[in-house]
N, C-alpha and C positions, 0 to 999 in steps of 0.2 A: 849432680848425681841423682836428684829426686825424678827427674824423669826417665831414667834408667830404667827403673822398679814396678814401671807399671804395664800390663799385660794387653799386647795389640787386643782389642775385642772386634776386630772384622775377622783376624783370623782364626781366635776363638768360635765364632759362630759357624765360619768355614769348619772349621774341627768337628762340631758338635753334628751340623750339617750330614759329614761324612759316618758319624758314628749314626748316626737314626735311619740312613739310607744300609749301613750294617746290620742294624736291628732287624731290619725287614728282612735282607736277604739272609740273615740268620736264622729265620723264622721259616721263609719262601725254601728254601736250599733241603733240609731235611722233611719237609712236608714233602716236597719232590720226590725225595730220594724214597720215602715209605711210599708214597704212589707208585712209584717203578718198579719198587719190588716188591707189593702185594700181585701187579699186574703181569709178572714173569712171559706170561704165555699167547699178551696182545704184541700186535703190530709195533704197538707205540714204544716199546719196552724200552730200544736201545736208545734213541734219539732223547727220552725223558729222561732218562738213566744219566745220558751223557750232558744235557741241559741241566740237570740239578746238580750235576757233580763241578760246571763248572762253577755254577752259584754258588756252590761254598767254599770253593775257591778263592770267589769272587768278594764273598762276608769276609774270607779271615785278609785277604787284600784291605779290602776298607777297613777294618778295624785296626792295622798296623799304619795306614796312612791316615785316620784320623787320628789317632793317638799321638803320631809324630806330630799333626799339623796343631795338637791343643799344646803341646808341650812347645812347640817352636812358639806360639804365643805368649807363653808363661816368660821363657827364657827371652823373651824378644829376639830371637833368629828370623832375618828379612830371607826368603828365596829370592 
C-alpha cells in the first residue's frame, strides 16, 4: 500500500506545464480583447476581436485540463 500514496511527478509537471501556458493566454486573451475594442473603427477590428475571443476560450480550456491533469497525479489516475 505504500506505493499507492505517492504522486506521478511526470504528470504533475505535465499539469503545471498546461496551467503556465494558461497563465499566458490569460494574460494574452484580454489584452486582445481591449485592443479590439479601443480599435472599433480599423480594418483589423473583427478578425482581433474574433482571435482573442478564441484565446480565452482557449485559457479557460487549459486551466480545466490542467487542473484535471495535477489532480489525476495526486489521485494517481493512469489515461
Amino acid at each position: 500500500m505504500e506505493g499507492n500514496n505517492k504522486t506521478d511527478k511526470e504528470l504533475l509537471i505535465k499539469g503545471i506545464k498546461r496551467l503556465v501556458i494558461c497563465l499566458f493566454l490569460m494574460f494574452l486573451g484580454p489584452t486582445l480583447l481591449h485592443i479590439a475594442f479601443s480599435n472599433n473603427d480599423k480594418p483589423l477590428y473583427y478578425p482581433i476581436l474574433i482571435v482573442a475571443i478564441l484565446i480565452c476560450i482557449t485559457a479557460i480550456g487549459m486551466l480545466y485540463i490542467g487542473l484535471n491533469t495535477i489532480i489525476d497525479s495526486i489521485f494517481n489516475k493512469k489515461k
